[in-house]
N, C-alpha and C positions, 0 to 999 in steps of 0.2 A: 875455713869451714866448707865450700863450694868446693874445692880441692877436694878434701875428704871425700865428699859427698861423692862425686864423682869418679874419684878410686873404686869406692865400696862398689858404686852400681855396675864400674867395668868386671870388677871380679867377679862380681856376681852373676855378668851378663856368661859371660864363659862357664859355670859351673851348676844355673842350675840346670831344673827336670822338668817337669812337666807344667808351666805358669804360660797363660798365654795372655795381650793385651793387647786393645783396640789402641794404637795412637790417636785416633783420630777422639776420642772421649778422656786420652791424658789431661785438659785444658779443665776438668771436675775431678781429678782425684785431689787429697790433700797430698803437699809434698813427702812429708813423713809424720807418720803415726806407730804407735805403740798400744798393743793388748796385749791379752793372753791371762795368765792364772796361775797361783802358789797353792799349793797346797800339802798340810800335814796331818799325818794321821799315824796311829799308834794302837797296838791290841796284844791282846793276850789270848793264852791258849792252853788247854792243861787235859788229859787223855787218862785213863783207866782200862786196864785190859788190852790196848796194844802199844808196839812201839809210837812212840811222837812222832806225829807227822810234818809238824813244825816246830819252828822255838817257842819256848812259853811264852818270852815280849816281844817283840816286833815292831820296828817305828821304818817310816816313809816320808821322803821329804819330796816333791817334786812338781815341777815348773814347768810354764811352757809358753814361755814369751815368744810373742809375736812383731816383726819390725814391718814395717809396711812401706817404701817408699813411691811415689805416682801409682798404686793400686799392684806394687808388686810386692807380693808376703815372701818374708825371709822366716819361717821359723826355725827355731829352736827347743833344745827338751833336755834338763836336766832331771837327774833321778838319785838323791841318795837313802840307803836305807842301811838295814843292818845286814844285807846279804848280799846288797848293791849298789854300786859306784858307777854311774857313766853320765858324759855329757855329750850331746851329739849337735853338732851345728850340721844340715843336711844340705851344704852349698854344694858341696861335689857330688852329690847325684840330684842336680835339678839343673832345668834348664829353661830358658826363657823364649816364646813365639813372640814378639810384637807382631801386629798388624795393622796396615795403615790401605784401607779401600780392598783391591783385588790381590796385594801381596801380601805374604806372610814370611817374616825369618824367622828361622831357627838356630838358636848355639845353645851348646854346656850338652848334658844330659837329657837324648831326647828317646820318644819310642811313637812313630810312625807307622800307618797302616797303607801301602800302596796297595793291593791287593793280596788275596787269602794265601795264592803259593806261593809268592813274592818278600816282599818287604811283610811280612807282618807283624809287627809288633815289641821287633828286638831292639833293645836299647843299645844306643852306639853315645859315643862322647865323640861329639864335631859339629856340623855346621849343616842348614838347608836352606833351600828358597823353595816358596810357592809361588806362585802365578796364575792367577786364574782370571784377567780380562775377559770379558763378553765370554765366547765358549771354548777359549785357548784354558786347557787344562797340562800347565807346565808343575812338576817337581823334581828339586836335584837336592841328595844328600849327599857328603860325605864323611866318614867319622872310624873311629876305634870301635870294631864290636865287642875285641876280647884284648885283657889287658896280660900280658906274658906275667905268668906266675912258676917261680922257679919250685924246684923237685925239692922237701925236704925229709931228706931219710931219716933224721934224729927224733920228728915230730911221730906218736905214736897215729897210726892210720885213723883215726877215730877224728884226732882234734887238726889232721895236716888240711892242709887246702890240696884239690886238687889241682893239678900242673897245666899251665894250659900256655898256648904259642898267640903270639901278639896276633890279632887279627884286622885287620881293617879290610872298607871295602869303602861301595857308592852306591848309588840305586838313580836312576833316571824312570821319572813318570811323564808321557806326550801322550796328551790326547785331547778331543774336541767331544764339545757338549756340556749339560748343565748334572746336576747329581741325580734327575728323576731320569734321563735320556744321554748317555755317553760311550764313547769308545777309547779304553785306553791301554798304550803300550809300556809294559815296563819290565827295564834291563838292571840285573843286580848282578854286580861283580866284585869276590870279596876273595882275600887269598891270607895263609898265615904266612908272617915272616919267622923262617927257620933257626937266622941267626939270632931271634930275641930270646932263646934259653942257651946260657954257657954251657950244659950237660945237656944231654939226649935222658927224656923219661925213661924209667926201667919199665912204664907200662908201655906192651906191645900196642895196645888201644888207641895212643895218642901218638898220633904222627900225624907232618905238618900238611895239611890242605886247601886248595882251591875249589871255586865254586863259580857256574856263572850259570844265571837263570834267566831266564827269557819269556815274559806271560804277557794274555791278553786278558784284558779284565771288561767287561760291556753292562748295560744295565739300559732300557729301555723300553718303552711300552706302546700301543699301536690297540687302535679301533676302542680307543676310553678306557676299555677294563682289562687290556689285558697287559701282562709286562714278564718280559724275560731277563732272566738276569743269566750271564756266564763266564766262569773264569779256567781261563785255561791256561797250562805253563808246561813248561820244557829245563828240565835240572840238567845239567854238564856239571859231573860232581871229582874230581880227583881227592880221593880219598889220604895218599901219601906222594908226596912232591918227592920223594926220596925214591920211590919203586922204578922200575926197569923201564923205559921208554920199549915205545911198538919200534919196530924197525919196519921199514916202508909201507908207513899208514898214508893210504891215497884217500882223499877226500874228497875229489875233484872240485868243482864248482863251488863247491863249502869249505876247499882248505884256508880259508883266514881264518877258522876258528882255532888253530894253532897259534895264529899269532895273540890269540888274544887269551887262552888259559893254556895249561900245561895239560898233554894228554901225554898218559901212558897207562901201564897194566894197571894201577885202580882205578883206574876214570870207569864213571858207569854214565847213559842218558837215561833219564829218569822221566816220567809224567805225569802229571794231576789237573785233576778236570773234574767241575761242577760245574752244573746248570738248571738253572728250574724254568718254569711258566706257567703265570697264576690268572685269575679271573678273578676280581675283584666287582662285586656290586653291593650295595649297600646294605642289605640281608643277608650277601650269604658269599662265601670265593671259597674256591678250590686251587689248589697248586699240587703239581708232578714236580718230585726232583731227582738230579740224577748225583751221584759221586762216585767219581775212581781215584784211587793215590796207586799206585806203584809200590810193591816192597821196598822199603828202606829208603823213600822219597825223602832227597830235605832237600833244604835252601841255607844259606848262611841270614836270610834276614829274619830266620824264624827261628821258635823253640823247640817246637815238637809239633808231629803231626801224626794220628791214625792212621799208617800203611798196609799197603797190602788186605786193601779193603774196598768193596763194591757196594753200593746203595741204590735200592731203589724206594722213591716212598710218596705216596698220595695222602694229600689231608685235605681237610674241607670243614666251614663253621656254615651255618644257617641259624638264624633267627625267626623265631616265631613269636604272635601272638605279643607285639610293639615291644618288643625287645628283651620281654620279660623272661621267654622261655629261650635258653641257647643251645645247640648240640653241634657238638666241635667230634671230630675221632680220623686218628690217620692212622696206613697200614706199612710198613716197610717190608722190603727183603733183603737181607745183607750177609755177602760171602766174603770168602779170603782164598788163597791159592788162585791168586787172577792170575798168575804164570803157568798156574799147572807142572810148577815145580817142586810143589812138596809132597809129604806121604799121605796124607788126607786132607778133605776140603770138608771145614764148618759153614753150617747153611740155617741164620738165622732170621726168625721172622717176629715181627713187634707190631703189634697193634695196641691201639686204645679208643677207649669210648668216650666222651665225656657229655653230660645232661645238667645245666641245672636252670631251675626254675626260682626266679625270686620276686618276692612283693617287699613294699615295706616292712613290713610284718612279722616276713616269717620266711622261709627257702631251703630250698632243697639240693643242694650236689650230691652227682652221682660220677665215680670214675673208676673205669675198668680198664685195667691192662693185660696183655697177653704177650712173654717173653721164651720164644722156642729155640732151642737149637737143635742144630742133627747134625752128624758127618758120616762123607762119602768118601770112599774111596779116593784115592789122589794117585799118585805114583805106583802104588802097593793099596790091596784091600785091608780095610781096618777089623780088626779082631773085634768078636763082639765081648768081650771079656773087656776091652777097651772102648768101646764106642761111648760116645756121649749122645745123648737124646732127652731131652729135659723140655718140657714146659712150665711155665711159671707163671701162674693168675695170681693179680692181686683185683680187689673190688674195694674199695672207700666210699663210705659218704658220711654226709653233714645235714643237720634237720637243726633248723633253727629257728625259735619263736620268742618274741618279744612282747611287752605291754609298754606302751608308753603313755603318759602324763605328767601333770607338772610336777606334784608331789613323789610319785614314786616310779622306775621303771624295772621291769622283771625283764631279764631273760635266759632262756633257757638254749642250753645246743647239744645235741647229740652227736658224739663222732664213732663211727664204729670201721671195722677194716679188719678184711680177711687175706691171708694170704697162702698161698698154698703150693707146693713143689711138688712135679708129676713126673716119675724117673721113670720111662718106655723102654728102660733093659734091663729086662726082667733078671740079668745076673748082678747090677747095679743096685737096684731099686730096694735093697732090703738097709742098704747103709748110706740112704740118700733121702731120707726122711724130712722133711721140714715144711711145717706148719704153723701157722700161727693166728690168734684171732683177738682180737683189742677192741675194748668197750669202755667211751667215756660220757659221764652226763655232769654236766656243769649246771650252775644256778646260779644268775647273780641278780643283785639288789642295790639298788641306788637312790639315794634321798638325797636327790639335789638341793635342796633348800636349805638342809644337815649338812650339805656337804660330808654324809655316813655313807658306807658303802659292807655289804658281806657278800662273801662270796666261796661254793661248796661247789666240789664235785667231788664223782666217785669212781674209781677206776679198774677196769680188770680185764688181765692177759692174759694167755695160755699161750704158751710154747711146745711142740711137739718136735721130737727130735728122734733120731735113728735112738739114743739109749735113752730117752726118758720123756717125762712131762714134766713143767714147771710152771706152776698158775703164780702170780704175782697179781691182789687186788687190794684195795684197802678205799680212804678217805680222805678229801684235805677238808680244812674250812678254814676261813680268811677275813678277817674285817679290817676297813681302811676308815679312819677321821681326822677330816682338817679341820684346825681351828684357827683361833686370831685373825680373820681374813688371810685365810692362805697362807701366811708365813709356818705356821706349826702342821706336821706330815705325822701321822702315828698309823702303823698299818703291823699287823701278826698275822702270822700262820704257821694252824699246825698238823701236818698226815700225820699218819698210822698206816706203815702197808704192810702185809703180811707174805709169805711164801710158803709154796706147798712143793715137794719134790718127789713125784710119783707117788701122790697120796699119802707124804709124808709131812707132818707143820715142821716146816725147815725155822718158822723165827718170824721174828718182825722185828720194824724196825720205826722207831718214833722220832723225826722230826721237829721242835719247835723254833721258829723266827720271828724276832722282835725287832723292830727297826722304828729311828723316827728321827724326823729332819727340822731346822728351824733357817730360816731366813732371818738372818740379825739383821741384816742392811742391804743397799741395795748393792752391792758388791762383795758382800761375806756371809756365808750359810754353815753350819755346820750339821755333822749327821752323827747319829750311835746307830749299831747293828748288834743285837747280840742274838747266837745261835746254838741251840741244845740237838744235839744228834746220840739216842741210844740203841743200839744194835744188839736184840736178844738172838740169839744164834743158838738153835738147836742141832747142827750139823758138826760133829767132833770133829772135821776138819777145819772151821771157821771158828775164830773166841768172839765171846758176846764184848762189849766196849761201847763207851759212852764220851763225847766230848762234848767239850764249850769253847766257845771261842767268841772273843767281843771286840769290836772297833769302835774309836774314836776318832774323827775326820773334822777338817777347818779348811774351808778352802776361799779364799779371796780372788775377786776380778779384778782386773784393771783394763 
């Protein structure tokens, strides 16, 4: 049995994802424990006036045991129904940290954040160390980022996988200091093996590459309040291992970086760089930030990144009046064609406002945003037949008042929001239409002592668009009652909302939901839902139709 045991844990140490664990508090976990939950359920379904959008019966069976051993969860999840068959045990995409004082290992499936141009976030299959004694800031991974997936022409492009070349790589993190004050250096070096596909893809897109990255990542604060954070990095990117080498590429003083990735005609050096500096006091901070990426910036330890993108942006919160009253609002500016290599440059600006005020009571938010673009010229002047110049205001707020006492509490909330599209070319502007304005007032009611609750509100939108208007308004109302001390759940509701399409009653459409749950024991509950939806449709393109549909559910813990 301790055999077993011991199998189980090694395989597992190797395959899982993301589970981490203090050794040092192993000596309180139980050795092995078991939860989790079954559960089945079954409904029906039957439509009038359109095709079925499901089967008329329906049943679900599905699980989802838990193994636990020294406080590390192995789950699992089966599912059978009448559409669906799977069982998934998740060992091979998980991975295990133990941690004992200032080190931490990692195996099996991990995803690590060295810094934002660097290591961020890509999951590899392999192995790490941490180290962080006093303010020695040591990390080393190395792992499989990408698993070689061969080309299948017989699979139709819809259901094939795409093809991709084995990749592996490492990352090294060195640096001194603690997480609020530090400076750290970190090197990522990852390449595809060529020969892990038998065939060459028929896509020109995928050919095999190296990548080596090199960043500094700092974070640190000076005189109480103030703290600068910056990360900067350096991509060395060969795009195809296969393309033409430079013939007498002199590097001088820097030629080991030959020996250490492959350069030739796709290799590009690439940049990325942020930085902010805030002020921090206990009413109120402000912060400047800056960001550039580079067109077509990557790394191999990341997914995806915003290129060929410039940021500037100030924001700022203030407190007033013991905390009650808050007013937060930052401004940005953000271009693209940082090379001055394309045929025009988009030049956009973001701001927002935000206000609110709250008592116990009752309170108020207020939030305004302002999203512009223009472009300029780049390469070539831009037609104004083509130009883009748009700003875009939206305004939201929220009004909310309450009654409270023991017997009964009221509350009421207003949400309303405008939105609006401002097209500045005057050749554009007649088929760039878009407006919008939403109003909602809620009501609710609670009788705690009843353990009763209702609850209404009313709602209504208008849309405005280059060929029409569409007002969409109508009603819900809601009531909830528990009985039996809590074991019995009974709660309905039912809208009505209607449509108008330039003045025209386009339908409505009725809603109702009936639902209720019971707690049999203290490990088995079950629930019914049953739901009526009729759609009267006055528009000759849409048919009017009515459905129902009802569930039955039993679900057990253990």
């Amino acid at each position: 049995m301790k055999r077993t045991i011991f199998m189980f844990l090694l395989l597992s140490f190797v395959g899982m994802r993301v589970l981490a664990q203090d050794l040092g508090q192993i000596g309180s976990q139980k050795p092995i424990s078991f939860s989790g939950s079954l559960g089945l359920g079954v409904g029906t379904y039957s439509v009038n006036g359109i095709p079925a959008r499901q089967r008329d019966f329906s049943y679900i069976f599905n699980g989802a045991p838990t193994l636990s051993i020294y406080g590390i969860s192995f789950p699992f999840s089966v599912v059978v129904s009448d559409q669906q068959r799977s069982y998934t045990q998740p060992f091979n995409q998980y991975g295990i940290s133990p941690t004992y004082k200032w080190a931490t290992l990692h195996a099996g499936w991990r995803s690590l954040e060295f810094s934002p141009f660097t290591l961020a976030g890509h999951n590899f299959l392999g192995g790490g160390l941490e180290l962080n004694p006093g303010k020695l800031r040591f990390g080393f991974i190395y792992g499989r980022f990408n698993k070689a997936i061969e080309e299948d022409l017989n699979q139709p492009l819809a259901l094939a996988q795409q093809p991709a070349y084995q990749r592996t790589g490492y990352s090294v993190k060195l640096g001194v200091g603690t997480e609020q004050n530090h400076v750290d250096l970190i090197f990522l070096k990852a390449k595809d093996k060529i020969s892990s596909l038998s065939t060459t893809p028929s896509s020109l897109t995928l050919t095999p590459a190296e990548n080596m990255v090199l960043g500094i990542s700092s974070k640190f604060g000076f005189l109480k309040h103030f703290v600068v954070d910056l990360d900067l990095s350096g991509s060395i990117y060969t795009r195809n291992l296969l393309s033409d080498t430079v013939k007498n590429l002199k590097l001088d003083k820097i030629g080991f970086i030959k020996d250490i990735i492959t350069l030739n005609a796709s290799t590009q050096l690439l940049t990325a760089a942020q930085t902010s500096i805030g002020y921090n006091a206990s009413n109120y901070n402000v912060k400047l930030k800056y960001r550039r990426v580079d067109p077509d910036y990557k790394s191999m330890g990341a997914y995806y990144f915003e290129t060929d993108v410039q940021n500037y942006t100030a924001e700022g919160m203030v407190k007033l009046m013991k905390g009650q009253l808050q007013l937060s609002g930052s401004f940005g500016l953000q271009n693209d064609n940082i090379l001055h290599d394309k045929l025009a440059r988009s030049t956009r600006k973001i701001g927002s406002i935000n206000a609110s005020f709250n008592r116990p009571a009752y309170g108020v938010d207020l939030r305004y945003t302002n999203f512009g673009i223009t472009q300029d010229r780049g390469l070539n002047p831009v037609l104004d037949m083509f130009r883009v110049s748009r700003t875009n205001h939206n305004l939201s707020t929220i009004l909310r008042y309450s009654i409270n006492n023991e017997d009964m509490v009221h509350g009421f909330i207003l949400v309303g929001n405008l939105q609006s599209l401002v097209d500045l070319n005057e050749l554009t502007k007649p088929n760039s239409k878009s407006n919008s304005r939403t109003v909602n007032f809620s009501y609710q009611l609670d009788l705690p002592k009843k353990s009763f609750g209702v609850n209404a509100n009313v709602n209504y939108t208008v849309a405005e668009v280059s060929f029409g208007k569409t007002i969409f308004y109508g009603p819900t109302i809601g009531v909830n009652q528990t009985l039996d001390k809590g074991k019995l759940g009974l709660n309905a509701a039912l809208s009505y909302q209607l449509q108008r399409n330039n003045r025209i009653d386009a339908g409505n459409i009725i809603n109702l939901n009936l639902n209720g749950s019971y707690q049999i024991g203290k490990r088995d509950a079950a629930n019914v839902a049953l739901s009526y939806l009729k759609s009267n449709s006055k528009d000759s393109t849409l048919p009017s139709f009515n459905e129902i549909r009802s569930n039955l559910g039993i679900v057990h813990s253990f």
